[in-house]
C-alpha positions, -999 to 999 in steps of 0.1 A, spaced: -530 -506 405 -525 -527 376 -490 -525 379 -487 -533 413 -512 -562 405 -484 -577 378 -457 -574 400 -472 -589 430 -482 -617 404 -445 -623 393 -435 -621 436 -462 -649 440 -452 -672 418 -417 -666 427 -425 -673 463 -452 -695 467 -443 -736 461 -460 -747 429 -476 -769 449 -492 -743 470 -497 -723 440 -524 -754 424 -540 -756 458 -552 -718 454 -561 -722 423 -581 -751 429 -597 -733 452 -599 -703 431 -613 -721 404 -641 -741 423 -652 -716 455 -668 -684 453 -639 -656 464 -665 -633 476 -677 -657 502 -648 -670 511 -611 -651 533 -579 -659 537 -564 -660 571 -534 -671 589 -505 -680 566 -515 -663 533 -529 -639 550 -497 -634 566 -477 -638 532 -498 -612 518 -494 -587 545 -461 -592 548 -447 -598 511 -439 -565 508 -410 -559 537 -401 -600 540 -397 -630 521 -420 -658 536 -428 -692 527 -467 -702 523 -473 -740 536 -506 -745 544 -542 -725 537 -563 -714 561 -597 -700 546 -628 -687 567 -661 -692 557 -698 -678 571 -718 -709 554 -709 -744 549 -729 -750 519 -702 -723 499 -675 -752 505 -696 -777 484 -675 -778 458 -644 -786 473 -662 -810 498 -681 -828 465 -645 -830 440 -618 -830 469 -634 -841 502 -634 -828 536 -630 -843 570 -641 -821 606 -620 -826 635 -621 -805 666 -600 -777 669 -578 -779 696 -556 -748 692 -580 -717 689 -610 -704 708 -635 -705 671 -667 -699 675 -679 -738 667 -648 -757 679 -647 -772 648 -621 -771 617 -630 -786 583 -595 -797 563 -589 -811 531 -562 -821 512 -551 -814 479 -522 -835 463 -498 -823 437 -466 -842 427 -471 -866 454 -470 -840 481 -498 -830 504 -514 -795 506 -536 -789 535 -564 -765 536 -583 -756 571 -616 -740 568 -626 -720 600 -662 -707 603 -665 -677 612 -688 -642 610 -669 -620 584 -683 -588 604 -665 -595 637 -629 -597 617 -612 -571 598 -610 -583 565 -595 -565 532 -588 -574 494 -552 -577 481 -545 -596 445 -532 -632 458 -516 -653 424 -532 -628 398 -569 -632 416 -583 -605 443 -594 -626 471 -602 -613 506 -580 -618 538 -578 -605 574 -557 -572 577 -526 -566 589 -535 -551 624 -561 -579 627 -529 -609 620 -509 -589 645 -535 -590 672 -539 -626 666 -506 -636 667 -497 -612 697 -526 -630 716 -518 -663 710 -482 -662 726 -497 -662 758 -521 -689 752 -499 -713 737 -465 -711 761 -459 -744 782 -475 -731 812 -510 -725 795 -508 -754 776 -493 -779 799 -488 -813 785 -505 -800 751 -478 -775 745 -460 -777 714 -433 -756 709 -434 -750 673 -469 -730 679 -449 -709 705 -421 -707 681 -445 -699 650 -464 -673 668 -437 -652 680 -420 -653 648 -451 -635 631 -460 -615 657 -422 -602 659 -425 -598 621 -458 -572 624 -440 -558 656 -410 -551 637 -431 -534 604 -449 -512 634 -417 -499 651 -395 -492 621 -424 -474 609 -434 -455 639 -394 -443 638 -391 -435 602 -372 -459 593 -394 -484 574 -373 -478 540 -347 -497 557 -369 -530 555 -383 -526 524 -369 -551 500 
């Protein structure tokens, strides 16, 4: 396990933006890991790093209880807006922003109730943090296409959502067939 540990540490810092990579570990460094998971991009990333080479933009963290954020709300700042895009439980998405060299790393914090998602630990940047599974990204992902195509979304469609979705869920769809043929050795990098 160690091993695999180091050498996902090396992937990670070889793939992840430095910028990116001082946004987790300000959030490493000032939340509580056990009380906090990783969804949608990193979760992604993580899921995925092993067959694909993916880039991480922004963060997307679920959380059960507000008050865990406190730190990053006290230090950093955070700002609710209504979520437009996804059917959460509270409609509501609490962002921050973390700047590094001038550039802008935003984090989205969804609340959510941990036992209603199927959540896992991986090592993320050297630290083991929690984040949804691989089936549970490729539901979400396969879900969402229907949700977010012009005719569902009418003059609130953006394609890039359309285009983002079916890129991932393609991405798990793929990992699922090769390996349901035998033939996942051929994507393995």
């Amino acid at each position: 396990m160690e091993t695999e540990e180091k050498t996902f540490l090396k992937e990670d810092e070889k793939n992840i933006f430095y910028e990116q990579q001082q946004a987790l570990q300000n959030i490493f460094d000032k939340l509580d890991l056990s009380k906090i998971a990783f969804v949608g991009g990193i979760a992604d990333y993580i899921n995925l790093r092993s067959y694909y080479d993916m880039p991480v933009n922004d963060i997307d963290i679920i959380y059960e209880n507000e008050e865990d954020l406190l730190p990053i709300q006290e230090q950093d700042g955070i700002t609710r807006y209504f979520s437009r895009f996804y059917n959460i439980n509270v409609g509501e998405v609490l962002v921050s922003e973390f700047f590094v060299n001038n550039k802008n790393v935003h984090t989205d914090y969804y609340k959510r109730i941990f036992s209603k998602i199927q959540l896992t630990q991986s090592p993320l940047l050297g630290r083991m943090v929690w984040h949804a599974t691989f089936n549970e990204m490729k539901e979400f992902h396969n879900t969402q296409l229907p949700e977010v195509t012009s005719a569902a979304m009418g003059h609130k469609y953006e394609w890039k959502r359309l285009y983002k979705h079916s890129k991932k869920a393609s991405l798990y769809n793929n990992v699922c067939y090769l390996e349901e043929k035998q033939l996942l050795q051929t994507l393995k990098k």
